[in-house]
ROVEXTI-117964 format. One line per 2 residues: number of its first residue (from 1); their letters; for each residue y, z, x of N, C-alpha, C, O, CB. Coordinates in steps of 0.02 Angstrom, whole numbers. Each point is the difference from the previous one (the first is absolute). Glycine has a CB too. Example, Ala and Ser with C-alpha at 12.3 -4.5 7.8 and 13.67 -1.06 7.14 Angstrom:
REM ROVEXTI-117964
1) AS) -284,390,660,59,0,-45,60,0,45,-1,33,52,-58,29,-147  112,-98,77,59,3,42,55,37,-39,55,8,25,-87,-116,34;
REM end
This chain:
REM ROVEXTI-117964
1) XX) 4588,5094,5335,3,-35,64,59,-49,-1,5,-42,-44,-131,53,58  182,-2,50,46,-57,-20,-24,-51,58,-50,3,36,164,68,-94;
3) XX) -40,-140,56,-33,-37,48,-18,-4,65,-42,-35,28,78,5,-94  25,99,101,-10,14,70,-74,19,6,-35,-30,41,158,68,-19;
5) XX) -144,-1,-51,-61,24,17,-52,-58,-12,-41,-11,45,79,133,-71  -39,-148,-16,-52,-46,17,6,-55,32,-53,-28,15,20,64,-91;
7) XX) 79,-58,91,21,-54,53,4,26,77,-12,-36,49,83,-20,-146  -56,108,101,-43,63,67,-81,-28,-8,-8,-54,30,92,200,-53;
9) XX) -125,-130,1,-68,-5,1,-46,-73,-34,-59,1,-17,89,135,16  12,-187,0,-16,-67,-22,-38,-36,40,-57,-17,-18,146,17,-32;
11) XX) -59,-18,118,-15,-47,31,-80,2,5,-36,-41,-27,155,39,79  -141,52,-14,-59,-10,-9,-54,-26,-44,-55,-24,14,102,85,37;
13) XX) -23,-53,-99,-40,-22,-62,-8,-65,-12,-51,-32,-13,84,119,-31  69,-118,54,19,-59,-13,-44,-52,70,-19,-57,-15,154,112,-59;
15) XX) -143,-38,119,-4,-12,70,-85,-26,-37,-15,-59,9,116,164,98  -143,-65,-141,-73,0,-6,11,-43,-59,-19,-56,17,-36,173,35;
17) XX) 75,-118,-110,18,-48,-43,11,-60,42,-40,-42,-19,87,121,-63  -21,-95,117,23,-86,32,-50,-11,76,9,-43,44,153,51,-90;
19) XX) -211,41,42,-69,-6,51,-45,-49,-60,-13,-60,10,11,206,74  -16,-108,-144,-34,-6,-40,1,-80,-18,-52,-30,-9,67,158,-17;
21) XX) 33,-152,22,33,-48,-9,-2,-84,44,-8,-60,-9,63,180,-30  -44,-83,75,11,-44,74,-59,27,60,15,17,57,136,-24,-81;
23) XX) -195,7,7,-34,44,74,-7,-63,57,-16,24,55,-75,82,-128  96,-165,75,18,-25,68,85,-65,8,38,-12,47,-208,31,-32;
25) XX) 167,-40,-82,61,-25,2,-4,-45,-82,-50,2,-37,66,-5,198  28,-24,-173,15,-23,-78,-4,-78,4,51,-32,9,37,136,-45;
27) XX) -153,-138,28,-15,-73,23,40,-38,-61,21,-58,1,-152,75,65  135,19,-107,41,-81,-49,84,16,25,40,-46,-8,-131,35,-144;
29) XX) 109,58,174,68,-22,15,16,-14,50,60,-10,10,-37,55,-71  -77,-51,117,17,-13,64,-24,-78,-11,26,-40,39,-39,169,33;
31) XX) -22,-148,-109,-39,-60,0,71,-65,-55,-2,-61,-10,-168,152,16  214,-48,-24,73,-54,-9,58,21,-1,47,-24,-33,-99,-35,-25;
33) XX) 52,126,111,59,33,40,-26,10,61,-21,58,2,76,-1,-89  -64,-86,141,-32,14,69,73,29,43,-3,31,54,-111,-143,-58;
35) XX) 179,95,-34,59,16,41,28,52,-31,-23,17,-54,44,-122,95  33,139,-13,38,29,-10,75,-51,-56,30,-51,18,-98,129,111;
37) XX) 74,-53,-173,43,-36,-49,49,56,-57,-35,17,-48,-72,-123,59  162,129,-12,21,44,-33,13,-30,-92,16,-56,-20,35,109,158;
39) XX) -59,-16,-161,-24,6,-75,41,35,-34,51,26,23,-155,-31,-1  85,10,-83,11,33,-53,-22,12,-65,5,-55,-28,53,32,87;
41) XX) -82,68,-101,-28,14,-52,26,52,-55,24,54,16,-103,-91,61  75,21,-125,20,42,-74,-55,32,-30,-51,-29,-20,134,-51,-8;
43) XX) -68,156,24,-45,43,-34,7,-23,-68,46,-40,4,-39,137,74  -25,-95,-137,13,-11,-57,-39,40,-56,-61,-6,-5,96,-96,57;
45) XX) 5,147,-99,-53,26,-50,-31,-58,-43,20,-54,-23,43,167,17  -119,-78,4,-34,-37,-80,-24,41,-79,-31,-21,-48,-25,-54,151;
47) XX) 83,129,-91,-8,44,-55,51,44,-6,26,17,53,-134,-28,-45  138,46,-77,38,50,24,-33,68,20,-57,16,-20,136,-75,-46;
49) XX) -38,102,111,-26,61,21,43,54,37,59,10,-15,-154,-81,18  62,105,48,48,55,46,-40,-14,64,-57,18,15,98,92,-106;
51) XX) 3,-147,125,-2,-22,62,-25,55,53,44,43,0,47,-123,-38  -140,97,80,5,61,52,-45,-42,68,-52,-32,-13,51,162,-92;
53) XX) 28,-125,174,-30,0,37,34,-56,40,-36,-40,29,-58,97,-88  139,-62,62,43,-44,34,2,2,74,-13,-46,38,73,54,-134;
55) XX) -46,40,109,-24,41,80,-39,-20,26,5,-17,59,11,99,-78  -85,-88,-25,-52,-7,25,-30,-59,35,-20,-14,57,23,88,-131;
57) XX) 7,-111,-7,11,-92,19,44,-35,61,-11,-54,26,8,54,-152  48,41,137,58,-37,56,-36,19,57,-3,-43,44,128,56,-97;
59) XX) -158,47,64,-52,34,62,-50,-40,10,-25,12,55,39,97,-80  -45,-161,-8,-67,-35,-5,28,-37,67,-20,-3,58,-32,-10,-204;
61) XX) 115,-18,105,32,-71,54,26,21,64,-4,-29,54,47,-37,-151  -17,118,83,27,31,75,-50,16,45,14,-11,59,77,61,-108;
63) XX) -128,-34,41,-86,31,39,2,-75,17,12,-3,60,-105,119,-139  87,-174,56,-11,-62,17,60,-26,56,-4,-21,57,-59,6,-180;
65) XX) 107,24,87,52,-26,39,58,46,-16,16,6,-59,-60,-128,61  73,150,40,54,43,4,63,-39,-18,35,37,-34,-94,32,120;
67) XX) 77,-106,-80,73,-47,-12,-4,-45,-44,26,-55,-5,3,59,106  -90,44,-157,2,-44,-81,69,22,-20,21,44,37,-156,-38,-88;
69) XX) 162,-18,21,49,7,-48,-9,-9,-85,-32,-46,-26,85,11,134  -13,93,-147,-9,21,-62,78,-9,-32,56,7,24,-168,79,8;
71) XX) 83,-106,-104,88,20,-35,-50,31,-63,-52,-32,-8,180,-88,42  -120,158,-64,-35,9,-49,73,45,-71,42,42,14,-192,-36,93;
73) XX) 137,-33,-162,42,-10,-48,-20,64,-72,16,1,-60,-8,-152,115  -42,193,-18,-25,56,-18,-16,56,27,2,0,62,-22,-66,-107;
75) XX) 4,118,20,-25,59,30,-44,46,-4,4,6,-61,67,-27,67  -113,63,11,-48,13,-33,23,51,-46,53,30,11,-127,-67,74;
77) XX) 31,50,-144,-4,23,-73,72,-60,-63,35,16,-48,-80,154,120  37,-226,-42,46,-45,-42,-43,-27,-50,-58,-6,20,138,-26,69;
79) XX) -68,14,-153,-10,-37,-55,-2,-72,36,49,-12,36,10,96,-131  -94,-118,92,-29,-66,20,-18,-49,-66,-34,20,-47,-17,44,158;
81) XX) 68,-105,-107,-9,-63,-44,-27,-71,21,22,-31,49,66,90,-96  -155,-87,-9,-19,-57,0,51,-37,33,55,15,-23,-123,2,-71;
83) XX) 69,-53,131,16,-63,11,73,23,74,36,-42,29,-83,-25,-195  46,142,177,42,8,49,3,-22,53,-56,-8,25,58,72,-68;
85) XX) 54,-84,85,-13,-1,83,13,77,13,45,29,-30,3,-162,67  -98,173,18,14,43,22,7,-16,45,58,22,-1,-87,32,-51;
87) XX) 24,-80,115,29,12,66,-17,-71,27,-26,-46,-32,10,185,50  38,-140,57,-19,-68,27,-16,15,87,41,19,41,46,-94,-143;
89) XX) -155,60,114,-13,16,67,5,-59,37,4,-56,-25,-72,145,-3  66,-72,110,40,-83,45,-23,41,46,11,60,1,112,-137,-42;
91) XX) -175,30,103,-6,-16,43,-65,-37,27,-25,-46,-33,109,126,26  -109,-60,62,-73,-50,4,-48,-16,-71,-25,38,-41,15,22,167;
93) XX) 10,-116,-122,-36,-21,-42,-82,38,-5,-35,40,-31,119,-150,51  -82,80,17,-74,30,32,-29,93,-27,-55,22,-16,102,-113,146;
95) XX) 17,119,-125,-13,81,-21,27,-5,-53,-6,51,-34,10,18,129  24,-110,-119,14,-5,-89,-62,-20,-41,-4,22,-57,127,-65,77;
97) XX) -160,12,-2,-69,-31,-26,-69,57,27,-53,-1,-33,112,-147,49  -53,188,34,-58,14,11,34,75,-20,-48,38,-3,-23,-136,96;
99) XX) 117,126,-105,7,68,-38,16,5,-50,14,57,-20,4,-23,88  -12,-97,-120,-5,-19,-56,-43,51,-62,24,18,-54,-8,-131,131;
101) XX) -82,127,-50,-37,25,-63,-11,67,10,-3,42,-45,-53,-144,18  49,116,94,11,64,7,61,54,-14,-2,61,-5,-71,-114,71;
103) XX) 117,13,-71,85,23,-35,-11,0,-52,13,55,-24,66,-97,82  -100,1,-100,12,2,-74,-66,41,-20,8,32,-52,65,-155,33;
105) XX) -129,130,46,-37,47,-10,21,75,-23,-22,34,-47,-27,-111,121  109,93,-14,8,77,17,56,-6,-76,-6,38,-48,-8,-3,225;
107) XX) 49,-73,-172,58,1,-42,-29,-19,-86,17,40,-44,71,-82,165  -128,-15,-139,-10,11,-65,-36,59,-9,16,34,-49,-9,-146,28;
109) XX) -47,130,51,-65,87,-3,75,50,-27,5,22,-57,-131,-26,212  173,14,-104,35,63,-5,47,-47,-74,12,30,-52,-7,50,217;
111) XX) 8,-134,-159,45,11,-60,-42,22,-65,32,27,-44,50,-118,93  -134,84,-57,-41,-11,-47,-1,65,-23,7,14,-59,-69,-111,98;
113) XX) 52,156,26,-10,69,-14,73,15,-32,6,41,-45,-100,-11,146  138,-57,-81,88,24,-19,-3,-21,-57,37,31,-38,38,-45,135;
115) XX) -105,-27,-120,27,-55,-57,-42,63,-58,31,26,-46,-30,-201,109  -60,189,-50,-52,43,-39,47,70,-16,21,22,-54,-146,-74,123;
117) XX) 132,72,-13,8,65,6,76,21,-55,7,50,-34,-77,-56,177  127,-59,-132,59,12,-37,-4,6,-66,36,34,-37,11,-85,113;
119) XX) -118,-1,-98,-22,11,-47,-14,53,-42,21,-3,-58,-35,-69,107  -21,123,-30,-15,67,-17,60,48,6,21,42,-39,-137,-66,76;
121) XX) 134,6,20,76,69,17,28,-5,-49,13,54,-26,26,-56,139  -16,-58,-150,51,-16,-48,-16,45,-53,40,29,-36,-21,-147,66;
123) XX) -86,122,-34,-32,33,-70,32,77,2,28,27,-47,-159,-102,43  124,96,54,10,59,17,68,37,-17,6,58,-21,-86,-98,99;
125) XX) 131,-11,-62,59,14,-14,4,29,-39,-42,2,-45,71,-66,77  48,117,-30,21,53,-34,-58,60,-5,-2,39,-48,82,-125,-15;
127) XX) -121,88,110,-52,63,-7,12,42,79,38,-26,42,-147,-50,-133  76,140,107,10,13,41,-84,-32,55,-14,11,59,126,92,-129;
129) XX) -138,-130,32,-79,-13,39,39,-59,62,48,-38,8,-172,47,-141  60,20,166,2,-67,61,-53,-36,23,-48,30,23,122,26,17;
131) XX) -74,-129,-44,-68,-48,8,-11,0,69,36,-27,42,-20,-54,-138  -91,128,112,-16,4,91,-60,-61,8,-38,-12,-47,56,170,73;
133) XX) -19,-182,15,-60,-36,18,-45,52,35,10,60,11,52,-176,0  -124,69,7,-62,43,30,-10,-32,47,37,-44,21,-91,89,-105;
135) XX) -25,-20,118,-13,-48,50,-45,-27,5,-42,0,45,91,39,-4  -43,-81,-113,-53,-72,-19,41,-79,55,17,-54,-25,-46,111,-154;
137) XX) 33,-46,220,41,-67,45,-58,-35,19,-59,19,4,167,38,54  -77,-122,-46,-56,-45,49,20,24,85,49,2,36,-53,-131,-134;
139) XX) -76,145,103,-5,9,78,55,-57,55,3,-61,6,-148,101,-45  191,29,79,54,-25,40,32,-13,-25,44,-25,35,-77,-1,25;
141) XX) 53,26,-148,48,-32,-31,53,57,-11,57,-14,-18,-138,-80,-33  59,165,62,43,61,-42,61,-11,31,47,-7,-39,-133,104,18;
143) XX) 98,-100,79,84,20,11,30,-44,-40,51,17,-29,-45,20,148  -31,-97,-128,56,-57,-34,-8,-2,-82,44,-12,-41,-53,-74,156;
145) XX) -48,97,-126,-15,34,-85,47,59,-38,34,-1,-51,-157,-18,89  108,71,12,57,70,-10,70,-27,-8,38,12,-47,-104,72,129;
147) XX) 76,-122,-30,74,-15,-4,7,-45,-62,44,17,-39,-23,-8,169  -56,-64,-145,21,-34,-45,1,53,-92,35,-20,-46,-88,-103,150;
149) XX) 21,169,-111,8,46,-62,65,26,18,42,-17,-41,-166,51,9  151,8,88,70,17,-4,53,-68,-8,55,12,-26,-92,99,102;
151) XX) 29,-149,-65,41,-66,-4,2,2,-88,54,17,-25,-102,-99,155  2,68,-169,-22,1,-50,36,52,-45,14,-17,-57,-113,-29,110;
153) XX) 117,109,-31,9,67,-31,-35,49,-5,19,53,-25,27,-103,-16  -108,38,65,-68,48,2,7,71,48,39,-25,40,-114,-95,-53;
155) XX) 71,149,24,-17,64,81,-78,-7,23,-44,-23,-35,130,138,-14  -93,-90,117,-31,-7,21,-31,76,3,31,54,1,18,-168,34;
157) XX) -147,96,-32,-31,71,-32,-14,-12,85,26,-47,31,-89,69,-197  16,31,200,-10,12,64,-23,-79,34,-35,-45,-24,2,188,-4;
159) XX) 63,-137,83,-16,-50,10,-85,-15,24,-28,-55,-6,163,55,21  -160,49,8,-59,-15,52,-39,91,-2,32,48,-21,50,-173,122;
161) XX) -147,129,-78,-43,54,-12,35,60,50,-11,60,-6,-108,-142,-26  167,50,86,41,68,41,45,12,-30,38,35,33,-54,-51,65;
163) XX) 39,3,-165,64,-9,-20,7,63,-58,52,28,-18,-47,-171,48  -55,153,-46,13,59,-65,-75,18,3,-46,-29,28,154,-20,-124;
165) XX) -105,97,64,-56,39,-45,-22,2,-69,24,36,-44,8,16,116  -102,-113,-79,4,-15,-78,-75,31,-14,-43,-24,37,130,-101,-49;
167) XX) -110,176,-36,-63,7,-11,-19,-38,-45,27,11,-55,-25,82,89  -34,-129,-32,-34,-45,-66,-86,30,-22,-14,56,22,93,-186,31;
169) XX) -119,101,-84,-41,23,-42,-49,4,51,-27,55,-7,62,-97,-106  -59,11,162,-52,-2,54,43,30,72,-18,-27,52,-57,-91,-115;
171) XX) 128,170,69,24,53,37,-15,46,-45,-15,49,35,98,-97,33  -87,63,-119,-1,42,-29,-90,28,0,-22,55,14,151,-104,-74;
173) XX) -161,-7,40,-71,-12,2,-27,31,41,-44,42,-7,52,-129,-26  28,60,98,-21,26,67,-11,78,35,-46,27,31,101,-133,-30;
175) XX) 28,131,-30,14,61,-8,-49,42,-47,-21,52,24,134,-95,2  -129,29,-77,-17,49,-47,40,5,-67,-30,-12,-53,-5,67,154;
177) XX) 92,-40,-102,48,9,-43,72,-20,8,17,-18,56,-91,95,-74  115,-78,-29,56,-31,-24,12,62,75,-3,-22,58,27,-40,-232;
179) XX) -9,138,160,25,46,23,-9,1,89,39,11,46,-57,42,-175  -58,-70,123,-8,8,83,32,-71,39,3,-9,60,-127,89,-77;
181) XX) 140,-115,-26,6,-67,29,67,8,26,16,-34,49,-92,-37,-124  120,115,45,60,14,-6,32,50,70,41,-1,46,-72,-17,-186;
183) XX) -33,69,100,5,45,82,-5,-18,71,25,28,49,-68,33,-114  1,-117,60,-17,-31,61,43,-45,50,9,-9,61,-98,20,-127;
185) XX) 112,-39,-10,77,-30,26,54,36,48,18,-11,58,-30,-36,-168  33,100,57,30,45,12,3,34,97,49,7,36,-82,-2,-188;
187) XX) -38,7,165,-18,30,43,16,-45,56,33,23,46,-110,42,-112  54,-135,68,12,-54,55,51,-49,-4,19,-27,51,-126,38,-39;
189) XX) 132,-27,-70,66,-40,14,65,45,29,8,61,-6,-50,-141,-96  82,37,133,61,32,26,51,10,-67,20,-49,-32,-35,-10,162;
191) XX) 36,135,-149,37,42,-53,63,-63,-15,25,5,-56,-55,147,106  53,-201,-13,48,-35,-34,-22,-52,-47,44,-30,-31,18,55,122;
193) XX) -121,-38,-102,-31,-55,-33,-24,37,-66,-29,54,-6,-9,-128,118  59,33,-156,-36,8,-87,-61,-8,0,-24,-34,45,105,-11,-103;
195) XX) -119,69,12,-42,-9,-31,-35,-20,-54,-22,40,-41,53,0,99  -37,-102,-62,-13,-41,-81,-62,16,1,-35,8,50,108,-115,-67;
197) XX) -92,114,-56,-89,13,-31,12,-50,-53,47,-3,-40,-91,147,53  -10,-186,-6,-8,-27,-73,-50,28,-44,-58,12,17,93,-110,27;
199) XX) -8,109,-108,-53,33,-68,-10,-52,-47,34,-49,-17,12,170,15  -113,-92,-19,-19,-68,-51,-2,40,-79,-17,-36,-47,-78,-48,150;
201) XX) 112,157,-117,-2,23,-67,41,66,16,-1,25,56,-118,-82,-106  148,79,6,28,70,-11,-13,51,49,39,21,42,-50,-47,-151;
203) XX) -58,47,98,-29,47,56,3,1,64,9,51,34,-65,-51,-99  50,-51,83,6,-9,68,89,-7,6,26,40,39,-166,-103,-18;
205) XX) 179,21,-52,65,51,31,26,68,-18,46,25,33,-15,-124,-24  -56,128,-57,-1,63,4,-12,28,94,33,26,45,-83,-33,-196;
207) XX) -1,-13,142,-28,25,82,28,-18,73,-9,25,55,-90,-33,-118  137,-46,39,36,-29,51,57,36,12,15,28,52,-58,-129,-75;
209) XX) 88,97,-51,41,62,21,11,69,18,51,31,17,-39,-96,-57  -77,82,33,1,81,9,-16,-4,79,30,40,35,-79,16,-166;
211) XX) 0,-105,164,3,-21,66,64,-4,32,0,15,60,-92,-69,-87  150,37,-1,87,-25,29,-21,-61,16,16,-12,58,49,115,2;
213) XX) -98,-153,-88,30,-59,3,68,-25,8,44,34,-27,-128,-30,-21  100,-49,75,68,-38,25,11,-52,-77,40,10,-45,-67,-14,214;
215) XX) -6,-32,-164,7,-59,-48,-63,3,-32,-51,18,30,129,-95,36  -76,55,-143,-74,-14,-30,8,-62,-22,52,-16,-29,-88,125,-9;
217) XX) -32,-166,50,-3,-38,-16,-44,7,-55,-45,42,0,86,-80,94  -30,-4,-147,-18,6,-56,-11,-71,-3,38,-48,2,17,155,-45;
219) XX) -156,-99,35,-36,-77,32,-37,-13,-76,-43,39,-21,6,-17,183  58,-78,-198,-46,-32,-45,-5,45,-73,-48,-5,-38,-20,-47,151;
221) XX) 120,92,-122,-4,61,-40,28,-44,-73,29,-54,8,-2,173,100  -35,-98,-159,30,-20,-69,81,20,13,27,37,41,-147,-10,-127;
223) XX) 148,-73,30,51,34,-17,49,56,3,49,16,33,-108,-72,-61  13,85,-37,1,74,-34,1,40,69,50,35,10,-126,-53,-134;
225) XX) 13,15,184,-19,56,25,46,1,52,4,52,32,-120,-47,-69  154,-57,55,58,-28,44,64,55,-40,31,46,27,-81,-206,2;
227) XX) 51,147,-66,77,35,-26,-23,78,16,26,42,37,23,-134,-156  -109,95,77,0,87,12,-6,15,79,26,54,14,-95,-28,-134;
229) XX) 41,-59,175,5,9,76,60,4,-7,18,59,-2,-103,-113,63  145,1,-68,80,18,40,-2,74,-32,4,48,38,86,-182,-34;
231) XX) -96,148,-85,22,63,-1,-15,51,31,38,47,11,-25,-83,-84  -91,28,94,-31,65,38,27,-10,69,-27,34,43,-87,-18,-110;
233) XX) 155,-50,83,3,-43,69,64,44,21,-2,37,49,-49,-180,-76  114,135,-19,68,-10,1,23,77,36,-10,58,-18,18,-154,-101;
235) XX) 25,69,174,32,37,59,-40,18,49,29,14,52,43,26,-117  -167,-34,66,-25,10,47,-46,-51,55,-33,13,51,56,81,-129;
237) XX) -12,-144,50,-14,-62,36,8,-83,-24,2,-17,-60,-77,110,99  78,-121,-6,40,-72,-16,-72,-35,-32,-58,17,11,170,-32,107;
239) XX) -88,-38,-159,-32,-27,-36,1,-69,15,52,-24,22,-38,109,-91  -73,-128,57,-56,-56,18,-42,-34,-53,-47,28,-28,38,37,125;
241) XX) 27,-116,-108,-76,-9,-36,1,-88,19,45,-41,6,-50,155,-134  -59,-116,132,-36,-77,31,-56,-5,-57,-8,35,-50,20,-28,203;
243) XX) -46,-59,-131,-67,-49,-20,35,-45,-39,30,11,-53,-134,70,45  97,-157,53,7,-55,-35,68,-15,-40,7,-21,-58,-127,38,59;
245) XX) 168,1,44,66,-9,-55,40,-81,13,22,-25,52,7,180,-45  -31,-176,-61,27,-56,25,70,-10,-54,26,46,-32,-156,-100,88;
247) XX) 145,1,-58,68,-45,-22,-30,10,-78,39,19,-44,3,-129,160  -104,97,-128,-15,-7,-48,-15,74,-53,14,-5,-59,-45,-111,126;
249) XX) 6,174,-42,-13,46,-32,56,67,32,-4,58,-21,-132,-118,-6  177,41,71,52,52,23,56,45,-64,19,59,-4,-23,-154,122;
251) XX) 14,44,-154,36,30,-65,-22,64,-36,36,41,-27,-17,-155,10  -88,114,23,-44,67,-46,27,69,50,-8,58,-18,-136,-138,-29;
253) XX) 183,60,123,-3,58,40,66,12,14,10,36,49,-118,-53,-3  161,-7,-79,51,-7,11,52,80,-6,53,17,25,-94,-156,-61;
255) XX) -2,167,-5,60,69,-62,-52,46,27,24,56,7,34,-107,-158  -131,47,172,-22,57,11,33,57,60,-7,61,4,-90,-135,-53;
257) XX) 125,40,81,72,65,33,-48,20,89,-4,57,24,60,41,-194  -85,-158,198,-9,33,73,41,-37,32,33,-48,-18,-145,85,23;
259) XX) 105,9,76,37,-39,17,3,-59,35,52,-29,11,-30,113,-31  -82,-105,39,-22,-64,48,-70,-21,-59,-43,38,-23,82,12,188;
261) XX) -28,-134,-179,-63,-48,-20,-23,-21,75,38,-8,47,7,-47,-178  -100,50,129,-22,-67,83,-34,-29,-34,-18,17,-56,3,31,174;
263) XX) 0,-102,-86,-10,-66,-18,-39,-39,40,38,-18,45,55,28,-91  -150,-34,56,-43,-20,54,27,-85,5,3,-36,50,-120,137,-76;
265) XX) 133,-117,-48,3,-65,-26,53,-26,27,4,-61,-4,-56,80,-92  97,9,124,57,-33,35,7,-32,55,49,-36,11,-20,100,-57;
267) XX) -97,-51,101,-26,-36,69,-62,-33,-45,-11,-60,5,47,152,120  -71,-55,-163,-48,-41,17,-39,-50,-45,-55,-28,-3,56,115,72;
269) XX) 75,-85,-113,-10,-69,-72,63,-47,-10,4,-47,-40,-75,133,-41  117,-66,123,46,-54,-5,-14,-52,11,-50,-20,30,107,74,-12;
271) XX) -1,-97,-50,-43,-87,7,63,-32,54,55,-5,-26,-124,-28,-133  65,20,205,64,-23,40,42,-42,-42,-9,-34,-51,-51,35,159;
273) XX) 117,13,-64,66,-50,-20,-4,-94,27,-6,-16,59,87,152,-36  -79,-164,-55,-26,-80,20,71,-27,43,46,-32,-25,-137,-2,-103;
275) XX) 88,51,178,52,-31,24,-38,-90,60,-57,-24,4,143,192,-16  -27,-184,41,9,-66,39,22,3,59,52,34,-1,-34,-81,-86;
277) XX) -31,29,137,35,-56,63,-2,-61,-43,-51,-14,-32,2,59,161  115,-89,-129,13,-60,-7,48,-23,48,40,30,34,-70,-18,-143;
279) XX) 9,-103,100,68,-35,22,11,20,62,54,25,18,-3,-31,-121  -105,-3,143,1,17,77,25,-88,30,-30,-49,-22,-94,172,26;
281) XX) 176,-131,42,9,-49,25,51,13,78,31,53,5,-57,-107,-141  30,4,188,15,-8,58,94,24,-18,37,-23,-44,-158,-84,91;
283) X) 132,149,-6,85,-10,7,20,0,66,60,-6,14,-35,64,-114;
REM end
């Protein structure tokens, strides 16, 4: 997901974020800003990290007031440092204080995911694998979650249930078998769309591939039984493997040779980036 696209489909969200917020008006800043008074404020890091969501944050204030003004001293997917000025916002006071937390909301959340996610990509380096996210997001949060893992270095796995074709263990359940689950697919999705199956042992991707699976995910499996899948795998369908991968145990999956890790942990364990509004005063 890049930024056009999610800055296409933001507002709304952002619009319900600053309802949530404000649902009839913002009494402590009207209660020692009753006027109109032009301002100014400094974003400031407080940790180092990978900045993402800049867009977003400047959209909070503009939804407020259109003739906020921005300088910002970064960009998104930048290396960020303790004690930085990143940018400096100016205008009504009033929408500097009452879009205050809802900005830094959207913006420490997504840096946090960037900051996580670079984390892991790095690991990755020099391999041909690629770190996908899933769709463990906080409700209304995905477009700006997704985006913040590509910021990060991550790709993005489907975005949403119209978006691909994934059989997991309770489609399969449903179906009957690895095979019919497959066929079924087959029969009702439109021929340009893949078909991912996830397998939880040998046998069942055996069965997956003789089905023509598209992609196999390879869910919660050992090691060992991981390497021998790519081999049984190699040239007739793309390779997957998930359950629980994090920063911390990603290394054990590094050489086994698929071609996509996902990662649930990248939306939905990051710890945000600690950033600031400071040093708000009259100009």
């Amino acid at each position: 997901m890049n930024n056009i696209t999610m800055m296409m489909n933001a507002d709304e969200f952002i619009l319900s974020a600053l309802k949530e917020d404000i649902t009839s008006e913002d009494i402590t800043t009207n209660s020692v800003m009753p006027h109109y008074q032009l301002g100014e404020v400094e974003l400031i890091c407080k940790e180092d990290g990978v900045i993402a969501g800049l867009g977003v944050f400047k959209r909070v204030f503009e939804l407020l007031d259109d003739k906020t003004e921005f300088e910002f001293f970064c960009k998104d997917g930048d290396s960020v440092y303790k004690g930085e000025k990143l940018g400096v916002i100016r205008g009504d006071i009033r929408v500097l204080l009452s879009g205050e937390r809802t900005a830094l909301n959207y913006l420490q959340r997504m840096s946090g995911i960037a900051t996580y996610t670079r984390s892991i990509a790095d690991l990755l380096k020099g391999t041909s694998t690629k770190l996908l996210d899933t769709r463990k997001t906080t409700p209304c949060m995905r477009i700006f979650e997704k985006y913040a893992v590509t910021v990060g270095g991550g790709y993005n796995h489907r975005y949403n249930l119209s978006d691909g074709v994934l059989l997991k263990d309770n489609h399969i359940g449903a179906a009957g078998s690895v095979k019919e689950a497959i066929r079924m697919a087959k029969e009702y999705a439109p021929f340009v769309r893949k078909i991912e199956v996830e397998v939880e042992n040998l046998d069942m991707l055996r069965e997956a591939l003789d089905a023509g699976a598209d992609i196999i995910m390879l869910d919660n499996m050992s090691v060992e039984d991981m390497k021998e899948a790519v081999k049984l795998t190699k040239g007739r369908a793309e390779t997957e493997c998930s359950g629980n991968v994090t920063k911390e145990n990603i290394a054990r999956l590094v050489d086994i040779g698929v071609d996509y890790i996902s990662s649930g942990a990248l939306t939905h364990s990051s710890p945000i980036l600690d950033l600031s509004l400071k040093n708000l005063h009259t100009i």
